[in-house]
FIKEGU-131805 format. One line per field, with one value per residue: residue in one letter; x, y, z of N, C-alpha, C, O in turn. Coordinates in steps of 0.05 Angstrom, whole numbers. Layout:
residues N
kemar <- [A | ...]
n_X <- [X | ...]
n_Y <- [Y | ...]
n_Z <- [Z | ...]
ca_X <- [X | ...]
ca_Y <- [Y | ...]
ca_Z <- [Z | ...]
c_X <- [X | ...]
c_Y <- [Y | ...]
c_Z <- [Z | ...]
o_X <- [X | ...]
o_Y <- [Y | ...]
o_Z <- [Z | ...]
***
This chain:
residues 64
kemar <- [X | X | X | X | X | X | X | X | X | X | X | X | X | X | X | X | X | X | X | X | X | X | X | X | X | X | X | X | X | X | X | X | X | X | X | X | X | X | X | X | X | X | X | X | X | X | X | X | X | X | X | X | X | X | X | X | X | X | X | X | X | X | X | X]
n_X <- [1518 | 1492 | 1515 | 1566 | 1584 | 1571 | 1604 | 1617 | 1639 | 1592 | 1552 | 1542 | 1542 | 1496 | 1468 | 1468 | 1456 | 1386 | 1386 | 1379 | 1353 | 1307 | 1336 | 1328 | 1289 | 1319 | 1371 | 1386 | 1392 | 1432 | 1467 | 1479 | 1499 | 1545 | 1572 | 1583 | 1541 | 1488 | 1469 | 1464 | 1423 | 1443 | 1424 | 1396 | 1439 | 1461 | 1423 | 1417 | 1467 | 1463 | 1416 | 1398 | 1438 | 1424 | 1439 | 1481 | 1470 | 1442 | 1398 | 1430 | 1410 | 1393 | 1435 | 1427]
n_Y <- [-471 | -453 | -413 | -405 | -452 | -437 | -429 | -386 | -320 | -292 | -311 | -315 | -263 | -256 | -288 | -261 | -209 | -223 | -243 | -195 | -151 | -102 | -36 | -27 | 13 | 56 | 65 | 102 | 152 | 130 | 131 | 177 | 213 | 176 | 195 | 248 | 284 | 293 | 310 | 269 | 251 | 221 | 178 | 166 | 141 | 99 | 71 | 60 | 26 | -14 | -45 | -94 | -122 | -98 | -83 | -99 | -134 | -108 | -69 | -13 | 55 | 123 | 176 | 236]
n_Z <- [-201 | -261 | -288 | -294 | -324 | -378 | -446 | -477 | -483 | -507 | -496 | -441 | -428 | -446 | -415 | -370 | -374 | -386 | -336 | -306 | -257 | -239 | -211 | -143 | -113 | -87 | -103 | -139 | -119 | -79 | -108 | -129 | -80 | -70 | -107 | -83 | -101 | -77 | -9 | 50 | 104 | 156 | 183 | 136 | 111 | 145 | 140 | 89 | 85 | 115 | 88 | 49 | -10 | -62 | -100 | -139 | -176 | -221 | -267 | -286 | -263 | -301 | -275 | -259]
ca_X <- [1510 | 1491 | 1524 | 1596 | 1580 | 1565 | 1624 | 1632 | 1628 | 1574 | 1528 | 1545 | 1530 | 1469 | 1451 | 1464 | 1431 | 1360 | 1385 | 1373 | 1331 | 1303 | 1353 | 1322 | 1280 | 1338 | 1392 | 1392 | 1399 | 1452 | 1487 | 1475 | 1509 | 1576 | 1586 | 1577 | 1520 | 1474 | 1467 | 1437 | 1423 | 1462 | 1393 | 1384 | 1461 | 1461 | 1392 | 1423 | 1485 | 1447 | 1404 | 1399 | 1456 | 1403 | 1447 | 1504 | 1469 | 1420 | 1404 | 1440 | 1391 | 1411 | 1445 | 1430]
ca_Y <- [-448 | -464 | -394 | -426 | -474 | -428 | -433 | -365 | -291 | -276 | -325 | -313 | -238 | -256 | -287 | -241 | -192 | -226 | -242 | -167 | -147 | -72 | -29 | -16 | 49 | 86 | 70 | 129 | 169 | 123 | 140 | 214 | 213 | 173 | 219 | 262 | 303 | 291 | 307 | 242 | 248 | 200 | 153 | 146 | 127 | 80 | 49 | 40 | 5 | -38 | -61 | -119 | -104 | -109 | -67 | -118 | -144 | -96 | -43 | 22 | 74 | 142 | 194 | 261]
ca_Z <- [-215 | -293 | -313 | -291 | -349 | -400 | -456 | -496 | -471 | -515 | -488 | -412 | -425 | -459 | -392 | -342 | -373 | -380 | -315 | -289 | -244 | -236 | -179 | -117 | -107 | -75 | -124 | -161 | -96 | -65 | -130 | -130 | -52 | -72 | -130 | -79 | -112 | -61 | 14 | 48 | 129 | 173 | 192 | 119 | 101 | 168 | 132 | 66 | 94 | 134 | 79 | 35 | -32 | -82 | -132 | -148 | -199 | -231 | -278 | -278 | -266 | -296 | -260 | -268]
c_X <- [1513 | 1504 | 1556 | 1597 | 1580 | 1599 | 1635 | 1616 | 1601 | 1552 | 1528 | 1532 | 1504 | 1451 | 1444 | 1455 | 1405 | 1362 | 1376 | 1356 | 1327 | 1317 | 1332 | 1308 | 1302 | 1362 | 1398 | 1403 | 1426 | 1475 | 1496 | 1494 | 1537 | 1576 | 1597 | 1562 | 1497 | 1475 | 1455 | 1444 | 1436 | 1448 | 1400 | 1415 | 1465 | 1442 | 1412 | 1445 | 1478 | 1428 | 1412 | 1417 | 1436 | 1412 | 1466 | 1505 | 1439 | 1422 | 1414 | 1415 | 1407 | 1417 | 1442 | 1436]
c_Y <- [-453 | -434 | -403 | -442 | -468 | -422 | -405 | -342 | -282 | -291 | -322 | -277 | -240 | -266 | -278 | -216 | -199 | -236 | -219 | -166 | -107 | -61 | -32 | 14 | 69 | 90 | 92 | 147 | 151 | 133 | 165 | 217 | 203 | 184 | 249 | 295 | 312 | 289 | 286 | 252 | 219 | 176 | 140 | 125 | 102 | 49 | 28 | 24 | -19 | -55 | -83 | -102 | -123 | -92 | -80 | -126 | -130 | -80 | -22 | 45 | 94 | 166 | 223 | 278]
c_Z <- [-245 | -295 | -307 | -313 | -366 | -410 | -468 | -479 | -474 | -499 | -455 | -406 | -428 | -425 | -361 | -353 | -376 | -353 | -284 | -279 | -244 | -209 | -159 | -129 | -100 | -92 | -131 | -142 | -82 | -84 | -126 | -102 | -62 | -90 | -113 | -88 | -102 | -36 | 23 | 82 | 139 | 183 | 162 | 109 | 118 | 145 | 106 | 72 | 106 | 113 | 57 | 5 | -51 | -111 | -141 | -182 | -212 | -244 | -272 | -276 | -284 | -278 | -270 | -250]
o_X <- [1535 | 1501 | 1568 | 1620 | 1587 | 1616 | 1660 | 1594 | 1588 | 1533 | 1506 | 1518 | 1489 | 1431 | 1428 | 1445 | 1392 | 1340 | 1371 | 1338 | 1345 | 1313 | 1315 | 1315 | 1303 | 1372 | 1421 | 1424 | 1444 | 1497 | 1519 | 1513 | 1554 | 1600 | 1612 | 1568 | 1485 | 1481 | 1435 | 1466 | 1436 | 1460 | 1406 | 1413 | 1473 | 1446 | 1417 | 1442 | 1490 | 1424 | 1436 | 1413 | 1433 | 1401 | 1472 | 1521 | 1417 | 1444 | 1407 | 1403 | 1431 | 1398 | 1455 | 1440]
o_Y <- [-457 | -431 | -407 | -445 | -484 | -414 | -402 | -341 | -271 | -278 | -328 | -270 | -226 | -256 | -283 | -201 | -180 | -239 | -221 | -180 | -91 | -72 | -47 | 31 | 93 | 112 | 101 | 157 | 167 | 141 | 171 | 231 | 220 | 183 | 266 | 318 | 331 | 267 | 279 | 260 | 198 | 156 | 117 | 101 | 82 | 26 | 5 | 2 | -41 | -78 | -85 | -79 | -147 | -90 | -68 | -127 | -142 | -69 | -11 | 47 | 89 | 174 | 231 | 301]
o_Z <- [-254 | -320 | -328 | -320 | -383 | -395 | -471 | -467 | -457 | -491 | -446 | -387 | -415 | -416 | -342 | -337 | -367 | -343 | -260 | -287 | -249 | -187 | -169 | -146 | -106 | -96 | -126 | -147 | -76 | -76 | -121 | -110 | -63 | -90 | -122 | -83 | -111 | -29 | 11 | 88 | 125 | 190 | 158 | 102 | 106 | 139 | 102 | 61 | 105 | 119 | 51 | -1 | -54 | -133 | -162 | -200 | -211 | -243 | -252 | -297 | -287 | -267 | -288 | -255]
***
C-alpha cells in the first residue's frame, strides 16, 4: 500500500482525500436511522447489513 509510505500527515491527508469516493445512495438514510431520526423497515436494515461497506472511506453526506 503506497499510502504506508507516505512521510508527513499533511501529505497522507492530502491523499486520502483525493482518494474519496462519493457515499453510497443510502448513506444519508443509514445515517438518519443510527441517529435514530429515521424509521427504516427490517428488509431494508437486513439489506443494508448485508451489503458491501462502501462508507468506510467516503464523503460525509449531510444530515439533516
Amino acid at each position: 500500500m503506497p499510502e504506508l509510505r507516505i512521510t508527513t500527515e499533511e501529505a497522507f491527508v492530502a491523499a486520502m482525500r483525493a482518494a474519496l469516493t462519493p457515499p453510497p445512495a443510502a448513506y444519508a438514510e443509514i445515517v438518519r436511522a443510527n441517529l435514530g431520526l429515521a424509521a427504516v423497515d427490517p428488509d431494508t436494515a437486513t439489506e443494508w447489513e448485508l451489503g458491501r461497506n462502501q462508507c468506510a472511506a467516503s464523503a460525509l453526506p449531510a444530515v439533516s
